[in-house]
C-alpha positions as CSV (number, residue, x, y, z in Angstrom):
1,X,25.1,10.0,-22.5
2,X,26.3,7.2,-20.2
3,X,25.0,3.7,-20.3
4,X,22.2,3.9,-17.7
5,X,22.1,2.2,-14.2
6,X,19.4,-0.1,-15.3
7,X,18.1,-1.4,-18.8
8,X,15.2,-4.1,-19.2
9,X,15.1,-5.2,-22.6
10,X,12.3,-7.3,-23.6
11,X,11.0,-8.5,-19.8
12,X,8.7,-11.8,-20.0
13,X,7.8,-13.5,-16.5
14,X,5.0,-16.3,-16.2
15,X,3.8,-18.0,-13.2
16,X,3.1,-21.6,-12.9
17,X,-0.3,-22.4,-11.9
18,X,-2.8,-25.6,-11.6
19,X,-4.0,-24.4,-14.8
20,X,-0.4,-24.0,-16.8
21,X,2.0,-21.0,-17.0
22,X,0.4,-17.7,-17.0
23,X,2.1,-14.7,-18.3
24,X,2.2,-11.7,-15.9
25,X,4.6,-9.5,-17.6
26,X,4.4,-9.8,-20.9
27,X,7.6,-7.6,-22.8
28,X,8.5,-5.1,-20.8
29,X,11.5,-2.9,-21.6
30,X,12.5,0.3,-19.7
31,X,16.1,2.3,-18.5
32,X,16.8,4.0,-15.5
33,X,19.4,6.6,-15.5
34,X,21.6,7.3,-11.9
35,X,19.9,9.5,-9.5
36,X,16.3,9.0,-11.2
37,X,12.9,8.6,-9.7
38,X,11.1,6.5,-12.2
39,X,7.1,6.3,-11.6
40,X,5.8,3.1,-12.5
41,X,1.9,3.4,-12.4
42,X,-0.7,0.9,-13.4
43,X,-3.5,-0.7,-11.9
44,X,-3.5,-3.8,-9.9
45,X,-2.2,-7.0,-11.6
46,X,-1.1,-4.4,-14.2
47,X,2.9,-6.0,-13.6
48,X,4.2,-3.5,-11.9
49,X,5.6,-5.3,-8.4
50,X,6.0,-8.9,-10.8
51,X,8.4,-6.1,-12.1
52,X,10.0,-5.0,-9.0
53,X,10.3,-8.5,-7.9
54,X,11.5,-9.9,-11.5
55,X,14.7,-6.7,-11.2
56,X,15.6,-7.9,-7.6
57,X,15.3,-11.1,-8.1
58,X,12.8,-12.1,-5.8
59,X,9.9,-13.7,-7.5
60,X,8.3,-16.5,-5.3
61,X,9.3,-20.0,-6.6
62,X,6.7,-20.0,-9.4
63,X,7.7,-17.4,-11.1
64,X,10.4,-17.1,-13.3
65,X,11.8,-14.9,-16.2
66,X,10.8,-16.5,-19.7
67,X,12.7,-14.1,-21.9
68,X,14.0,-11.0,-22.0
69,X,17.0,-9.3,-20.3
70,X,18.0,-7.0,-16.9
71,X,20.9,-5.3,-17.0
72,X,22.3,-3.7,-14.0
73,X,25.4,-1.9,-14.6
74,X,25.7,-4.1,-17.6
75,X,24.9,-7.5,-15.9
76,X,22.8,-9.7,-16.4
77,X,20.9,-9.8,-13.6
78,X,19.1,-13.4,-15.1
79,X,22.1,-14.8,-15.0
80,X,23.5,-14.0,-11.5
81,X,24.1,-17.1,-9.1
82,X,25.1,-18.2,-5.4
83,X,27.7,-15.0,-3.9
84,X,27.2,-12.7,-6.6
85,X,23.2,-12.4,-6.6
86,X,23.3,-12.3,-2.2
87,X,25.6,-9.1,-3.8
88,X,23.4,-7.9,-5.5
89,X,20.3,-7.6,-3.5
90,X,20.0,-5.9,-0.6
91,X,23.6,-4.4,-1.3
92,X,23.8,-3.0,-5.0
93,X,19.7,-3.0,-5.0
94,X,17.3,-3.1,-2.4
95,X,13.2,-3.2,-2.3
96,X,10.8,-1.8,-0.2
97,X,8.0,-4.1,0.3
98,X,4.4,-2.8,0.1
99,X,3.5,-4.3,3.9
100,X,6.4,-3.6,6.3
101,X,4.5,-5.6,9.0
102,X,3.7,-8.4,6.8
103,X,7.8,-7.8,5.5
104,X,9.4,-7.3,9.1
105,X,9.7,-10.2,11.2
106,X,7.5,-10.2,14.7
107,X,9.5,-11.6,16.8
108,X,12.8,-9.3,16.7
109,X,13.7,-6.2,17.8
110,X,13.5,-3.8,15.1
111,X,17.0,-2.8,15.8
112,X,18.4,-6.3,15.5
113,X,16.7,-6.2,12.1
114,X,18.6,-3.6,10.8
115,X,21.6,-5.0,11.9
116,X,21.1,-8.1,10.3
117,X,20.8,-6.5,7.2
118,X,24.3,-4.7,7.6
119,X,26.1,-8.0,8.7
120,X,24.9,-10.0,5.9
121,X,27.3,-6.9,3.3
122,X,29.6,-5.8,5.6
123,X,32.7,-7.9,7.4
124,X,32.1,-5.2,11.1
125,X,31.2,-6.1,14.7
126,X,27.5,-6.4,15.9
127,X,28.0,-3.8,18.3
128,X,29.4,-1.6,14.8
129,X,26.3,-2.7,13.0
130,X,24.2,-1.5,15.9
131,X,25.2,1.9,15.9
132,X,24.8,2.0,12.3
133,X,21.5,0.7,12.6
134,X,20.7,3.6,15.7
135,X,22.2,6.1,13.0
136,X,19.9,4.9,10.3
137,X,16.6,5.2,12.8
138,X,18.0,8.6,13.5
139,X,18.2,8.9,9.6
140,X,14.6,8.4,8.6
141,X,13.4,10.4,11.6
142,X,12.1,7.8,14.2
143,X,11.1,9.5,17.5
144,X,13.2,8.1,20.4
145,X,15.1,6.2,18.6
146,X,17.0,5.0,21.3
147,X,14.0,3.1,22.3
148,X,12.9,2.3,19.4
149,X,15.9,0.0,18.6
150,X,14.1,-2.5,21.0
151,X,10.6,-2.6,19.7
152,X,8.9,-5.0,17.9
153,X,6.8,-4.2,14.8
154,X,3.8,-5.0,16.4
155,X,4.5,-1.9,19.0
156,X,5.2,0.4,15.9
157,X,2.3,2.6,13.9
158,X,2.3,1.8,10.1
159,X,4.3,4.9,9.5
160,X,6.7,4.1,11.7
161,X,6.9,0.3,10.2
162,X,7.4,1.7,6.6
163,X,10.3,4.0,7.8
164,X,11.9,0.9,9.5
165,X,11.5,-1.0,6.2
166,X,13.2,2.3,4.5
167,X,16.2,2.0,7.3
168,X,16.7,-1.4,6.1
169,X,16.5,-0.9,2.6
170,X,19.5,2.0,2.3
171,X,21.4,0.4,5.1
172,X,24.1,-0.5,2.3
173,X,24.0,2.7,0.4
174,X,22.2,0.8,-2.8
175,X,22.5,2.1,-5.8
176,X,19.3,1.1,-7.1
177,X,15.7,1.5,-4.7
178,X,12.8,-0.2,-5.9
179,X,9.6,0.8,-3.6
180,X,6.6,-1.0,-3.9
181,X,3.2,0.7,-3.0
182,X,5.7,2.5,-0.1
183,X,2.1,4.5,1.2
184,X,-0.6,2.2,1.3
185,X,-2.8,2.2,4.4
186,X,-0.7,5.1,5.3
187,X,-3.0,8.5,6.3
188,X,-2.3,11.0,3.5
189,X,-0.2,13.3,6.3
190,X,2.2,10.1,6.9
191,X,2.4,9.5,3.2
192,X,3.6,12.9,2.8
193,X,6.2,12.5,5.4
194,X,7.6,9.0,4.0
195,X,7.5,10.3,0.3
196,X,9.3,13.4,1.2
197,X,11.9,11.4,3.4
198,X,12.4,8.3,1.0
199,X,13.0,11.4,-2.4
200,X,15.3,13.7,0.4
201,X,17.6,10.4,1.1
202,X,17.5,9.0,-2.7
203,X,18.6,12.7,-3.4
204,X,21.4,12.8,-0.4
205,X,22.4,9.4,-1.6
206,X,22.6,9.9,-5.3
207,X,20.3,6.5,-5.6
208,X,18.2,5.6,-8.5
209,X,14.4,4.9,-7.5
210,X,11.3,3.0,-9.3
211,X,8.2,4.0,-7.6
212,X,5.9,1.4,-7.7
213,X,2.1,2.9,-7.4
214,X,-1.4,2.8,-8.9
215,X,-1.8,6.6,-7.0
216,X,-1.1,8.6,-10.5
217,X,-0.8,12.1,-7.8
218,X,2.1,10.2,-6.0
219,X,3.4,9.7,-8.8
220,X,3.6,12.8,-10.8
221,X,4.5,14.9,-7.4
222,X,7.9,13.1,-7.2
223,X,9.0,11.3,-10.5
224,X,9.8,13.0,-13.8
225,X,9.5,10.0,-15.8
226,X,6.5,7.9,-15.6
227,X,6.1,4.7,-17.2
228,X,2.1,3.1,-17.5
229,X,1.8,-0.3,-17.2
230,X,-1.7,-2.2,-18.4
231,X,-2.0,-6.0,-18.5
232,X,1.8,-6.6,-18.3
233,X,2.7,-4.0,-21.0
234,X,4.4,-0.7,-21.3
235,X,1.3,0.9,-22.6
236,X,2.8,4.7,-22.8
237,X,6.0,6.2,-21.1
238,X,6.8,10.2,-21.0
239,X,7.9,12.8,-18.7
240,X,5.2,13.6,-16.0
241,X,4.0,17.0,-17.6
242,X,3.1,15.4,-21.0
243,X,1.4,12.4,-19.6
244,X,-0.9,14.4,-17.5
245,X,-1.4,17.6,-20.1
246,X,-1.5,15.0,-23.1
247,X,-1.9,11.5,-22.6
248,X,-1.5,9.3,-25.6
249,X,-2.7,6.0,-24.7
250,X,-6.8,5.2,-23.8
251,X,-6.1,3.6,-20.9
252,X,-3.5,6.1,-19.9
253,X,-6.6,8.7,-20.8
254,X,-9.4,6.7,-18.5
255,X,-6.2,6.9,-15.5
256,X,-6.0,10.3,-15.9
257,X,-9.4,11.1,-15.9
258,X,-10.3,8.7,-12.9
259,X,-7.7,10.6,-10.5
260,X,-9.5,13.5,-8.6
261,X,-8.1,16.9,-8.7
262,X,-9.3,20.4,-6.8
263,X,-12.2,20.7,-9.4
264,X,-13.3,17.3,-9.6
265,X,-16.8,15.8,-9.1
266,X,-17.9,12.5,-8.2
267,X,-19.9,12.6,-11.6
268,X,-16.6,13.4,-13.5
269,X,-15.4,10.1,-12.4
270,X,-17.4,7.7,-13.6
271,X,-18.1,6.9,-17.7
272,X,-21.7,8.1,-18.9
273,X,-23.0,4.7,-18.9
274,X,-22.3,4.2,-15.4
275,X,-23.8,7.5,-14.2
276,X,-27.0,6.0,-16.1
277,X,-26.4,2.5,-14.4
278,X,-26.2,3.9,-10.9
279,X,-29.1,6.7,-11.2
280,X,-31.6,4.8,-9.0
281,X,-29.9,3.8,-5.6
282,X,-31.6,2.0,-2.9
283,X,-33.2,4.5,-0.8
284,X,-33.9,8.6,-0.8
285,X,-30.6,11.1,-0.8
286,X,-30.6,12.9,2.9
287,X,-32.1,16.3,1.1
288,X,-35.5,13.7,0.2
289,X,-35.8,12.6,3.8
290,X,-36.2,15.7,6.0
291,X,-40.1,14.9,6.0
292,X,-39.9,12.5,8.9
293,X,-38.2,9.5,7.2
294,X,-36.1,7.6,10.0
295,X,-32.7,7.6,9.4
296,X,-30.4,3.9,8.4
297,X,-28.2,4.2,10.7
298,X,-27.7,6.6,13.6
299,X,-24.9,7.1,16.2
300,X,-25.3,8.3,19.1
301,X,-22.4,9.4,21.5
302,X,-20.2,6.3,20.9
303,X,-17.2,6.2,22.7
304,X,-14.2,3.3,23.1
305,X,-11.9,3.1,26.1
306,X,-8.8,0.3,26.2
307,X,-7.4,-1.0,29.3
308,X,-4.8,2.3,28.9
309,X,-7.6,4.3,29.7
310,X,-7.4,6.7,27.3
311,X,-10.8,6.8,25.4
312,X,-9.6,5.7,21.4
313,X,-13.2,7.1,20.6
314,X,-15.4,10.0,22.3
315,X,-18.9,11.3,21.9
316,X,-19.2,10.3,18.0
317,X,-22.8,10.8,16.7
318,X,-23.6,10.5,13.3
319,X,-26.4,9.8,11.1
320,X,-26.8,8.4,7.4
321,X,-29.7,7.4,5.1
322,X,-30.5,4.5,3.0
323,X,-28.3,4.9,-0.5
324,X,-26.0,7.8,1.5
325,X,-22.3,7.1,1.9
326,X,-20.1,8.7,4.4
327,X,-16.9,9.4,4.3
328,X,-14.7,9.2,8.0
329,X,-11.7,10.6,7.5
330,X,-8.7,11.4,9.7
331,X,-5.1,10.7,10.5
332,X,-3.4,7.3,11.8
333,X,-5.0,7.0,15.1
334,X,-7.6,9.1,15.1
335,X,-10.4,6.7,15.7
336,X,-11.9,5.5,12.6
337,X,-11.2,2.0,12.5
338,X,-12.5,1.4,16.0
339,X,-15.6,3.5,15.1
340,X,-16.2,1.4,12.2
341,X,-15.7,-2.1,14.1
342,X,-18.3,-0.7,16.6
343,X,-20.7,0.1,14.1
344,X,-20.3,-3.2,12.6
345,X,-20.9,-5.0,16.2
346,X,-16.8,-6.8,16.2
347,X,-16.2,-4.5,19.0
348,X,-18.1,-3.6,21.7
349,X,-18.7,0.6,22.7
350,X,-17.8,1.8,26.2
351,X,-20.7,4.2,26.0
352,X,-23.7,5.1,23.4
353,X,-25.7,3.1,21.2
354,X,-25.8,2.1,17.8
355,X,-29.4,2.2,16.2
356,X,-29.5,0.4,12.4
357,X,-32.7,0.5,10.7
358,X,-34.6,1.4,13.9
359,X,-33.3,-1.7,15.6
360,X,-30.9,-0.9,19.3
361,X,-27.8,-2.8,18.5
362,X,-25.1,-1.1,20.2
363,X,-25.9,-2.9,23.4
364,X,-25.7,-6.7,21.8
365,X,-22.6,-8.1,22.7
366,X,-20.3,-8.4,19.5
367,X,-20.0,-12.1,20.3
368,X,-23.1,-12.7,20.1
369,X,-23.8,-10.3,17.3
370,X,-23.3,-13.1,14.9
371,X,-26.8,-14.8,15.6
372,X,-28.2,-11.7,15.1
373,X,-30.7,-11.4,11.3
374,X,-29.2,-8.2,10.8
375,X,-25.4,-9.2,11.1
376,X,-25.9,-10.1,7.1
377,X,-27.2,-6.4,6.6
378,X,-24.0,-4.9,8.1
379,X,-20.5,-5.7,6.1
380,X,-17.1,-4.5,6.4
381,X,-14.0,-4.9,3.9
382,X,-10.9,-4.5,6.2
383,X,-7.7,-2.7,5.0
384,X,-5.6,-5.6,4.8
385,X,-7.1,-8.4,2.6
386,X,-4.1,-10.8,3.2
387,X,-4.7,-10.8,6.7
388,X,-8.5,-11.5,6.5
389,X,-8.9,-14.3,3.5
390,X,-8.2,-17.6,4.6
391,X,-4.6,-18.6,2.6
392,X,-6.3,-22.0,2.8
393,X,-9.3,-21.8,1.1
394,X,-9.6,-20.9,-2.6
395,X,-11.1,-17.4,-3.3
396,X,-15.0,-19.6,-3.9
397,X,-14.9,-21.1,-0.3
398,X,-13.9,-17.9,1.0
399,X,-17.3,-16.2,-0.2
400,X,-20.2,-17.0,2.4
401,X,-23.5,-19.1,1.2
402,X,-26.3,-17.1,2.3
């Protein structure tokens, strides 16, 4: 067998911190063959992007490789400098980030983007680089992607964000692909679509891939290998069949057994002592309140129009009793953020009402919601935690005193 494409032998990377270095990877050796789609599953702060990043060569500036060694077609990728490493990434490797808005910069065309990455590895004209950059948006199936060329990320769905990232990533026919988290806040019909695009062009291009996820699904569907990674260590490694028919390792087991299948139950998913921990839950299941017992919460013909006039939300009624969850489910743009920022008074509804534990709140202004006693009753966690934590408070002054 040929040497393969990449080898890490021995991986360490610690982070400086306020309170010394702290090790995030801690001996990590894997090898991945041309052409391969490795899975690299764990769950998060498991090592598995400090991985990614480590490989390319993009750890933020406290971070740094402690020991061990990355061999990319027998380099040393530890040791690369100045010319060679701007080579190397983005040309001879490239990364998918796991937030293409956050990734993509907001205030340049999306087709200037692209470009920019062709320029920086290839001695052509702009207008050259341009049609490449048309032909790669016409590559990862972009609607109108004439159009598109001249939108900013902010005008593009998530989907459409992720397969821009993608565009930019193969835009020098790398040999190596590293995607991080390539599907998250993706609807499971888009992540289907980027997943089967990203494995058809890492087939068409011959490139090797490590698929960066915690979805163990994801993972087995496309990658034959699958490597588990648990507090920086390559707890277990096999081909997808024998992890999932025979796991080896306990926490490889407890993975397994937490990822639903066609058969699974809610009950399946927790251990026996949390089933017994979580047997009393605040309030009566919906079966116990049919005798009159006022709902929690009840919706009643919400709807949302924007200034496009389209309505984003129509006639939605629901109801749901104390202890109950809910699931609202659906496809990018289907509604359920805004139905869930209407419920939780940040936006106000166009029509209906909102009634929360026999209280009308649907017709309080969300601005003024605030003063409100019940505004500590009703909670969201938003999709992107970046975006809503303060980056200058520590994780204690973000918490609210009650």
């Amino acid at each position: 067998m040929s040497e393969a494409l990449l080898i890490i032998d021995d991986l360490h990377v610690a982070f400086s911190t306020r309170r010394g270095m702290v090790e995030a990877v801690r001996g990590v050796t894997l090898t991945v063959e041309k052409g391969e789609m490795l899975g690299l599953v764990g769950e998060s702060g498991s090592g598995k992007s400090v991985t990614g990043f480590a490989t390319t060569r993009l750890l933020e500036a406290a971070g740094r490789v402690t020991g061990g060694r990355i061999l990319f077609r027998g380099q040393d990728v530890t040791k690369l400098r100045g010319d060679d490493l701007r080579q190397l990434q983005g040309a001879a490797m490239s990364m998918i980030f796991q937030n293409p808005r956050a990734a993509l910069n907001p205030i340049r065309a999306i087709g200037l983007q692209i470009a920019d990455a062709i320029l920086t590895h290839k001695r052509i004209s702009k207008d050259a680089a341009r049609a490449e950059a048309l032909d790669l948006l016409r590559a990862v199936q972009i609607r109108e992607p004439e159009a598109r060329m001249n939108a900013y990320p902010h005008e593009l769905s998530g989907g459409m964000c992720q397969r821009v990232m993608i565009a930019i990533a193969i835009s020098c026919n790398p040999a190596l692909l590293i995607a991080d988290e390539p599907t998250t806040g993706l609807d499971v019909t888009t992540q289907k679509v980027v997943m089967d695009l990203l494995a058809d062009i890492a087939a068409a291009r011959g490139m090797a891939t490590i698929l960066i996820t915690h979805d163990l699904g994801l993972a087995a569907r496309y990658c034959r290998r699958i490597a588990v990674m648990e507090r920086g260590r390559i707890v277990e490694e096999a081909s997808s069949r024998t992890l999932f028919g025979a796991p080896q390792h306990a926490y490889t087991r407890r993975l397994v057994a937490a990822s639903p299948t066609a058969t699974s139950r809610i009950e399946d998913l927790v251990t026996e002592e949390e089933r017994e921990r979580y047997a009393t839950v605040v309030g009566k299941p919906r079966t116990e309140l049919a005798h009159g017992t006022p709902p929690l919460l009840e919706v009643r013909k919400l709807a949302k129009r924007f200034d496009q006039g389209s309505a984003a939300v129509a006639d939605f009624s629901m109801t749901m009793a104390g202890g109950e969850s809910v699931g609202l489910v659906g496809e990018s743009g289907s509604g359920k953020s805004t139905t869930s920022r209407m419920i939780c008074r940040l936006i106000d509804p166009s029509e209906g009402d909102i009634v929360f534990d026999g209280h009308s709140i649907g017709h309080v202004a969300s601005r003024d919601f605030h003063r409100s006693p019940l505004r500590k009753d009703i909670q969201m966690v938003f999709q992107d935690p970046n975006e809503s934590l303060n980056p200058r408070f520590t994780a204690f002054d973000c918490t609210p005193t009650p």
